[in-house]
C-alpha positions, -999 to +999 in steps of 0.1 A: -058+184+135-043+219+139-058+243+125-034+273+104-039+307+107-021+319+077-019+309+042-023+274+036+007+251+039+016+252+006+055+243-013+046+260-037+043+291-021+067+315-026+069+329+009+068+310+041+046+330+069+065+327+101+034+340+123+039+365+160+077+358+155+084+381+131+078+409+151+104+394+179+142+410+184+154+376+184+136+361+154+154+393+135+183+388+155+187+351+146+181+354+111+205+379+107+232+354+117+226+332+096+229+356+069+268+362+081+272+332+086+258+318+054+284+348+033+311+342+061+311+303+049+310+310+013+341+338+013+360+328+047+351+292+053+357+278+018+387+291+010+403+291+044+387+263+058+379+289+091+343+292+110+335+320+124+338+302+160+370+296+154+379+328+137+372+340+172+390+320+189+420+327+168+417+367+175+414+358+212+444+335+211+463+363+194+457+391+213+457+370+247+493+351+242+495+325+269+458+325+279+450+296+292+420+269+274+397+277+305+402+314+303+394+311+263+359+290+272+351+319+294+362+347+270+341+330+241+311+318+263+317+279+256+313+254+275+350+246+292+344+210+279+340+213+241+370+238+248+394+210+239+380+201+203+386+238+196+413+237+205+425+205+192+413+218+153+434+247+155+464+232+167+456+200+138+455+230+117+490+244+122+477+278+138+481+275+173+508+254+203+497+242+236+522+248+263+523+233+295+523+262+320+554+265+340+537+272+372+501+245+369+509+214+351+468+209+349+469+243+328+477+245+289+484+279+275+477+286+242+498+303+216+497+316+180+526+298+157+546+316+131+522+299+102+491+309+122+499+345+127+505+352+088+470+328+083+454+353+107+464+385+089+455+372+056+417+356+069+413+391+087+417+411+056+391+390+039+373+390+069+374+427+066+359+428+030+334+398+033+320+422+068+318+453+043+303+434+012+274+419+040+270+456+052+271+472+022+232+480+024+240+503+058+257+537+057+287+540+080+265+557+105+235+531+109+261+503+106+277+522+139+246+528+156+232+492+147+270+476+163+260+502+193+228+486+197+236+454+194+263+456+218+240+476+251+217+440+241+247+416+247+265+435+274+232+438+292+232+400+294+266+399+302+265+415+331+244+387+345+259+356+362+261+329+340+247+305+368+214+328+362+214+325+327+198+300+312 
């Protein structure tokens, strides 16, 4: 039988001890995700049926015209094989074309559609007030310096092979 260290397992309680964790980057880190996430879905998702994932994908597409589906699994750190069922939802969706590419018939390139284009301006502008409303507890100078932050954490890892990460 294990023995608990905190509280007592309770349902009643109205807090849930999470233990060491809670003084770990990542445990923070994490749950701050699902917190965007969780308002992304109820302001984005719902109404525009968009995830984030693939409201990232849609910026890369955009601002990348002809990249190619293995340069977009690189770009947005996904495996090249579940690539294609991105890929396939967005084009299902009206947003985006797959071209053959005139010079590698193995190679698709992807590009925005006349309908996706004027879907992404509208989903960025509520993306744009959904990210305020989430932040709205940060002044404009800790919401910088917590972006700044955050990005020396991923860029660090990014600089590592991906064959190292794990």
């Amino acid at each position: 039988m294990r023995k608990h260290r905190g509280k007592p397992a309770n349902s009643d309680l109205a807090e849930v001890f999470h233990g060491p964790m809670t003084g770990e980057l990542g445990f923070h880190l994490r749950r701050g995700q699902i917190a965007a996430f969780r308002q992304f879905a109820r302001t984005i998702t719902t109404t525009e049926g968009i995830t984030p994932g693939l409201y990232g994908m849609l910026q890369v597409i955009a601002n990348n015209p002809g990249l190619s589906q293995s340069a977009l699994a690189v770009a947005m750190d996904v495996d090249r094989s579940s690539i294609v069922k991105v890929v396939n939802q967005l084009e299902e969706k009206g947003l985006i074309v797959r071209d053959a590419s005139p010079t590698d018939r193995r190679r698709y390139c992807l590009h925005m559609t006349t309908p996706g284009v004027q879907a992404l301006a509208r989903i960025e502008q509520a993306v744009l007030r959904q990210d305020q409303d989430f932040s709205a507890r940060l002044s404009d100078a800790e919401r910088g310096t917590l972006i700044d932050l955050l990005k020396r954490l991923y860029q660090q890892d990014s600089e590592t092979p991906a064959n190292v990460r794990e």
